[in-house]
C-alpha positions as CSV (number, residue, x, y, z in Angstrom):
1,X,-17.5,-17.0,-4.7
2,X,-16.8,-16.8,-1.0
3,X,-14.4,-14.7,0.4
4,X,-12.9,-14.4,4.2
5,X,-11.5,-11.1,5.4
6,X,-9.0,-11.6,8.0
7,X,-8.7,-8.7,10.4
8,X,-12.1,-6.5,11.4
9,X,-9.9,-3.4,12.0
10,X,-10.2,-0.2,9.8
11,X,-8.6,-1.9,6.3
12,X,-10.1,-5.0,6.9
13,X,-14.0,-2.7,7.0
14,X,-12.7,-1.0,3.6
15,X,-11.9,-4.6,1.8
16,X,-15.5,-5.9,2.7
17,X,-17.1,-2.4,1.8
18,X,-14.9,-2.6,-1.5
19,X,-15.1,-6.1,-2.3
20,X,-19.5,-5.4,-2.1
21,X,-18.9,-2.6,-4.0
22,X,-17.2,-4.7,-7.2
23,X,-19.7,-7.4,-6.7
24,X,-22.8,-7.8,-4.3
25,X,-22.8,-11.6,-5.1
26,X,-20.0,-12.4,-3.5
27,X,-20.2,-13.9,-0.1
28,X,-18.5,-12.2,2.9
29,X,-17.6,-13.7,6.1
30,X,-15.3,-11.7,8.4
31,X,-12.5,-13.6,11.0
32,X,-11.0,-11.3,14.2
33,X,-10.4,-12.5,17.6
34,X,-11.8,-9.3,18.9
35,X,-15.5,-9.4,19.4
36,X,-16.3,-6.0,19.5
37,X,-15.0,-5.5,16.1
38,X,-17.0,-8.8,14.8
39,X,-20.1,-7.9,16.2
40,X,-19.3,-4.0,14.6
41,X,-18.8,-6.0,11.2
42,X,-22.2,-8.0,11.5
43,X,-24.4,-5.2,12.5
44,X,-22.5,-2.8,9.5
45,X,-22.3,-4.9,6.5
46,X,-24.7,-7.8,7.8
47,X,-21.5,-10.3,7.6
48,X,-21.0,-13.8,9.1
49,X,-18.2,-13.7,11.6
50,X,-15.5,-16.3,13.3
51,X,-13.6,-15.9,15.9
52,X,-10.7,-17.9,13.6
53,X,-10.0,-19.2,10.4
54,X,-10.1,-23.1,10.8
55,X,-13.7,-22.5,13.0
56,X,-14.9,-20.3,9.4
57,X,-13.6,-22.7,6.8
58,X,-14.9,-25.7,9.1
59,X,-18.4,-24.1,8.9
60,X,-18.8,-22.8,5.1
61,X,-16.2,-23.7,1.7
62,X,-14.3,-20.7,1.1
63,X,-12.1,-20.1,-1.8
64,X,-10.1,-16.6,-1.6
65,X,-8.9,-14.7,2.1
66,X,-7.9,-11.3,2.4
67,X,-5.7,-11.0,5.2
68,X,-5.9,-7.7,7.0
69,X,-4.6,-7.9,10.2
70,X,-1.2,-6.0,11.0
71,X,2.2,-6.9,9.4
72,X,3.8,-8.8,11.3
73,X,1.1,-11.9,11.7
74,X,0.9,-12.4,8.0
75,X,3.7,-14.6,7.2
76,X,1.7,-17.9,9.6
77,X,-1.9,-16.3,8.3
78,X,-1.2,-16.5,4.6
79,X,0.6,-19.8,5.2
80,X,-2.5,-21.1,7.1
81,X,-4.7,-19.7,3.8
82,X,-2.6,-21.3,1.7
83,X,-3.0,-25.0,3.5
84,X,-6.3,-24.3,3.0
85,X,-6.2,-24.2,-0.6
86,X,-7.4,-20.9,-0.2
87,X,-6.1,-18.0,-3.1
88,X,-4.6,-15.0,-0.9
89,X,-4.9,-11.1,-1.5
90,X,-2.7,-9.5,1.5
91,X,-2.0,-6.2,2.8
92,X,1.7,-4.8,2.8
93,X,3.5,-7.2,5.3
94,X,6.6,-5.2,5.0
95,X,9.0,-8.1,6.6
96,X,10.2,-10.7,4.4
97,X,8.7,-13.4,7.1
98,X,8.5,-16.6,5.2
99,X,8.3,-15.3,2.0
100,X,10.1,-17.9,0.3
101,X,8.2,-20.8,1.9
102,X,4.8,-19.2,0.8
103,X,5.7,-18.0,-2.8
104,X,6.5,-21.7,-3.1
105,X,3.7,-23.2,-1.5
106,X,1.5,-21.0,-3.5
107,X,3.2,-22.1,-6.8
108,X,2.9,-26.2,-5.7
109,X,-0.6,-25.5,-4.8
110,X,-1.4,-23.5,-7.9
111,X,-2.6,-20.5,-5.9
112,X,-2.6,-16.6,-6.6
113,X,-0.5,-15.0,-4.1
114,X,-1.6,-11.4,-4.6
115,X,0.5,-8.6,-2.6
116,X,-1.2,-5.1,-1.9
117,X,0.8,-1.9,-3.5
118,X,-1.9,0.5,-3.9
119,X,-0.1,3.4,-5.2
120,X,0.1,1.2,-8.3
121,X,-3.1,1.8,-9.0
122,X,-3.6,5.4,-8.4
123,X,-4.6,7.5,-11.8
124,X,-2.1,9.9,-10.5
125,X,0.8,7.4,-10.5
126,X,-0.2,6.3,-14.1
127,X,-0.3,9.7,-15.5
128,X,3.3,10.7,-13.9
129,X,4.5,7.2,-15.6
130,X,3.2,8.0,-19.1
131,X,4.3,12.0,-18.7
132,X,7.7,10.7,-17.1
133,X,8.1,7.8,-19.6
134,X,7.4,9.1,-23.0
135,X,10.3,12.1,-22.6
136,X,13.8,11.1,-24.2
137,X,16.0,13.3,-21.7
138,X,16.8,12.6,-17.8
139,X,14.8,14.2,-14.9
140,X,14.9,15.0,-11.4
141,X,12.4,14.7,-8.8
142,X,12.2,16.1,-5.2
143,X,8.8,14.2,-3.3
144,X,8.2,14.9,0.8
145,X,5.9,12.3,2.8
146,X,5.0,12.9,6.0
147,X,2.5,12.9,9.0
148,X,2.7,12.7,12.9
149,X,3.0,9.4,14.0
150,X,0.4,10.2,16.6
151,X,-2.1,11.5,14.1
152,X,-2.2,8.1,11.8
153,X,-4.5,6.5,14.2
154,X,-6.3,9.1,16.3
155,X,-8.4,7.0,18.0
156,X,-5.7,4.5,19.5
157,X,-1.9,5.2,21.2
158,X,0.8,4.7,18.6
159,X,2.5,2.7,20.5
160,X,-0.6,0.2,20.2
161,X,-0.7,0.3,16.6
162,X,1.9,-1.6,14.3
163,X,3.7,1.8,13.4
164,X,4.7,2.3,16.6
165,X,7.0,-1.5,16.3
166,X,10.3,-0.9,15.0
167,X,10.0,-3.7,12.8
168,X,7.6,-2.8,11.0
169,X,7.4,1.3,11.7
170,X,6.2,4.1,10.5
171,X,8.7,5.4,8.1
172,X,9.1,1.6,7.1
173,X,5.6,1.7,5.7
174,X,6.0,4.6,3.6
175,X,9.0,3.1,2.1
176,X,7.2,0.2,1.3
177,X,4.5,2.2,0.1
178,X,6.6,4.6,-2.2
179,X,9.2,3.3,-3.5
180,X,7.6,0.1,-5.7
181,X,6.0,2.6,-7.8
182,X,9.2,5.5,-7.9
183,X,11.0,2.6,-9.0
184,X,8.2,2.1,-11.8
185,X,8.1,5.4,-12.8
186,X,11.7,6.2,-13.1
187,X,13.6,2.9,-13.1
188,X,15.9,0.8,-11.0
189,X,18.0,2.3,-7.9
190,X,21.2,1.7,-7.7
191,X,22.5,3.4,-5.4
192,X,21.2,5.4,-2.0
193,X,22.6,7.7,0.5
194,X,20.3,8.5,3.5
195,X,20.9,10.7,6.5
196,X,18.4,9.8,9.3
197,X,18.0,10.3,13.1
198,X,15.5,10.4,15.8
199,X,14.3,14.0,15.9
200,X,10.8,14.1,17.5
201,X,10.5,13.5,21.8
202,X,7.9,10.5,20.4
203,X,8.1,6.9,22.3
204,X,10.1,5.0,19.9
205,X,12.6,3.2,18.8
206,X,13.5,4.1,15.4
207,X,14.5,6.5,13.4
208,X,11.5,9.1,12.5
209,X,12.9,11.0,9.5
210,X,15.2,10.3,6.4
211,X,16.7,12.2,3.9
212,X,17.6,10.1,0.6
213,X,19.5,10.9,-2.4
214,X,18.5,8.5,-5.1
215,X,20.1,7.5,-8.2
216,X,18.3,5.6,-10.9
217,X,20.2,3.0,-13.7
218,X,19.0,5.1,-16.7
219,X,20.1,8.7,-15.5
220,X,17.2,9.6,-13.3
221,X,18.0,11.3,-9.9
222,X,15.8,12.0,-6.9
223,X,15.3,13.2,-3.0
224,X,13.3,11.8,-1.4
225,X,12.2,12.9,2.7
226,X,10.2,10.5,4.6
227,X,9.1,10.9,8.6
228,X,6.8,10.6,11.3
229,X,7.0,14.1,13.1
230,X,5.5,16.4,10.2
231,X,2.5,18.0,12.1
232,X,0.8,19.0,9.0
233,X,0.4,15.4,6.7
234,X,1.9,16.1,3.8
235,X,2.8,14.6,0.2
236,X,4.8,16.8,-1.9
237,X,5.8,15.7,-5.4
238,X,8.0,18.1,-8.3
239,X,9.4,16.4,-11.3
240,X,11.7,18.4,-13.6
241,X,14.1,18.6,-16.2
242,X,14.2,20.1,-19.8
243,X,11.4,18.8,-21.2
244,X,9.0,18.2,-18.3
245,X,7.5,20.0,-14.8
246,X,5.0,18.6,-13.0
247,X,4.2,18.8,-9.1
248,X,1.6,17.1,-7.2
249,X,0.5,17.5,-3.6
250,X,-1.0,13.8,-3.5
251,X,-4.3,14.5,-3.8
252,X,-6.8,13.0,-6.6
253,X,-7.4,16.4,-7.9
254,X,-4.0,17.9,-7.0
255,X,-1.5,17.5,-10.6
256,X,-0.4,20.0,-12.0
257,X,2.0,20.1,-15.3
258,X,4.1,23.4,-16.4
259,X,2.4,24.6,-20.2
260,X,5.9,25.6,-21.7
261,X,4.4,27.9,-24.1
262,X,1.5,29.4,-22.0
263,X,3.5,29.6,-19.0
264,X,0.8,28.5,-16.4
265,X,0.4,25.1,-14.7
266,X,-2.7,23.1,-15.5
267,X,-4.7,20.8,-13.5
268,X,-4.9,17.5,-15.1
269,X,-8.1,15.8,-14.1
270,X,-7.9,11.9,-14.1
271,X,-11.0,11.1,-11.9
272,X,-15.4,10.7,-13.2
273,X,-15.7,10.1,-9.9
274,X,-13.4,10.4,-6.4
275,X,-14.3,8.2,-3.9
276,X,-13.0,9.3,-0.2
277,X,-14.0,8.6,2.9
278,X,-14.6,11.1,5.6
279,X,-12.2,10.5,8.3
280,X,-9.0,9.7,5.9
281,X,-6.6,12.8,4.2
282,X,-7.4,13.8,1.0
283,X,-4.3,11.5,0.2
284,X,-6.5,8.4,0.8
285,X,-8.2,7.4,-2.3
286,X,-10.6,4.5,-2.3
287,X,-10.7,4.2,-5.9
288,X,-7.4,2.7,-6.1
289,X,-7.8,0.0,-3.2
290,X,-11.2,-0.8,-5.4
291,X,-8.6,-1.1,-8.7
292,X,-6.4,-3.1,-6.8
293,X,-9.6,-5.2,-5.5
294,X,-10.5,-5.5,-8.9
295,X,-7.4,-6.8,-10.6
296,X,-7.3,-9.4,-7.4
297,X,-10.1,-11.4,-8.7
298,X,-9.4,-10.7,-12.5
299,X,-6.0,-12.7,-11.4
300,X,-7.9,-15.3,-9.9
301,X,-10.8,-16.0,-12.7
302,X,-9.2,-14.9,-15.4
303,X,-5.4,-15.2,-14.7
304,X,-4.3,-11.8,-15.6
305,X,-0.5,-10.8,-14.0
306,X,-1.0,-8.7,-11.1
307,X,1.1,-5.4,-10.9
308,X,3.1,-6.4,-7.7
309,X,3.8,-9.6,-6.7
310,X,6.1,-11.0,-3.5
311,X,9.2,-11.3,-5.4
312,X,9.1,-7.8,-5.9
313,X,8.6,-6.5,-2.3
314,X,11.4,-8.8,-1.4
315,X,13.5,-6.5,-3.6
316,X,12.1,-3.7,-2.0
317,X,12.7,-4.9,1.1
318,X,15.9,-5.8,1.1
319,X,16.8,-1.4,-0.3
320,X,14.7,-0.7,2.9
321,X,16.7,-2.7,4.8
322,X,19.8,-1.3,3.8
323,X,18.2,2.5,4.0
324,X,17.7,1.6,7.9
325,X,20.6,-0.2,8.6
């Protein structure tokens, strides 16, 4: 199998490391219109690079692209794949940017259309799921993301890096990142009240913190604070109610549930093995982009149902959307 990454930048260098990591065999060749960042590529992973996609598939047959490049330049990308005949594995686009057009063409074309939602596949996710799910009473939950806007990207202005757009902003992607799987866990919204403003001095355009109240259809409340001006990057879970307690700081080795009768909490270790990277937070967990990787390609060859599809971030979209409005 061949594969083309799309985008050179710091995701698109954890897809090819990931993607060798599941199965050496599988060809790699790398498309950016930056040549610093192909020629980065080829001397790190010893990868074929293009300077664009028709000049890559008019040189070698490719069959699946990964598309990697920022948000906004994904709708025409995965279209262009598509036309291709190529199967598509993207990262969160988090506009609705032809979205209809390309969930159809994908369908005519017979084409897996596979949308990124990593938190999905985090251990920690499925464990708050089964603890959350398998209790017959209500609970609440209170859960805290944030993290200097300045600090996502150290090494490159904000203002240069798709956060910074207010299209497809900072607190945007966090949104888009959290809410498919609290929606998972605990169940449809329907209904949200948010207070938000701009509270930071940063150069921008949007709104950098929220403060939602959620309700959920089967009796499940929760607050939820998202922003961009936390100095100290935080991710603060609690889940409570009568029957369960459980925090988690967002870390692979950081849940914790409340013992009842011992009155202590206690670690709950999900992980043989964490895999991190040095220069992410201990939020960052490759393990799930590789279980995401994975069920990518089991979708492809063996058609498994993948967790999150495009019909379901347009749902989510469309809440963010109204959270912003």
């Amino acid at each position: 199998m061949r594969v083309v990454v799309i985008g050179l930048g710091s995701m698109g260098k954890r897809r090819i490391r990931l993607i060798h990591k599941y199965r050496d065999t599988i060809q790699i060749v790398g498309v950016d219109t930056n040549e610093e960042r192909r020629k980065a590529c080829e001397d790190e992973y010893g990868i074929e690079t293009f300077s664009s996609l028709s000049e890559a598939v008019d040189t070698i047959h490719i069959d699946c692209a990964f598309v990697c490049t920022s948000p906004l330049s994904h709708s025409k990308i995965i279209t262009q794949c598509l036309n291709y005949g190529l199967h598509v594995f993207t990262e969160l686009n988090l506009v609705d940017d032809g979205y209809d057009e390309n969930i159809l063409l994908a369908r005519q074309k017979g084409l897996m259309l596979f949308l990124s939602s990593t938190f999905l596949y985090r251990e920690e996710i499925k464990k708050i799921r089964t603890l959350s799910q398998q209790i017959d009473s209500t609970i609440n939950y209170t859960y805290h993301i944030g993290q200097y806007l300045p600090d996502w990207h150290p090494w490159e202005n904000y203002k240069d890096f798709f956060v910074g757009n207010k299209r497809s902003n900072g607190c945007r992607e966090i949104f888009a990142i959290e809410l498919p799987w609290l929606i998972d866990v605990f169940g449809d919204i329907i209904k949200i009240d948010a207070i938000k403003s701009k509270m930071s001095n940063l150069d921008i355009d949007f709104n950098d913190n929220y403060l939602l109240l959620i309700q959920h259809k089967n009796g499940h409340k929760g607050t939820l604070a998202v922003d961009v001006v936390s100095r100290k990057a935080v991710r603060n879970l609690e889940v409570y109610g009568e029957k369960l307690y459980l925090q988690w700081n967002g870390s692979p080795t950081g849940l914790y549930v409340y013992d009842f009768e011992a009155k202590k909490d206690v670690n709950i270790k999900l992980y043989e093995e964490i895999d991190q990277l040095n220069n992410y937070s201990s939020f960052v967990v490759e393990n799930a982009y590789l279980n995401e990787v994975i069920s990518f390609f089991e979708a492809v060859t063996e058609g498994k149902i993948p967790a999150y599809s495009f019909e379901k971030d347009k749902d989510i979209l469309k809440i963010i959307d109204e959270i912003e409005a």
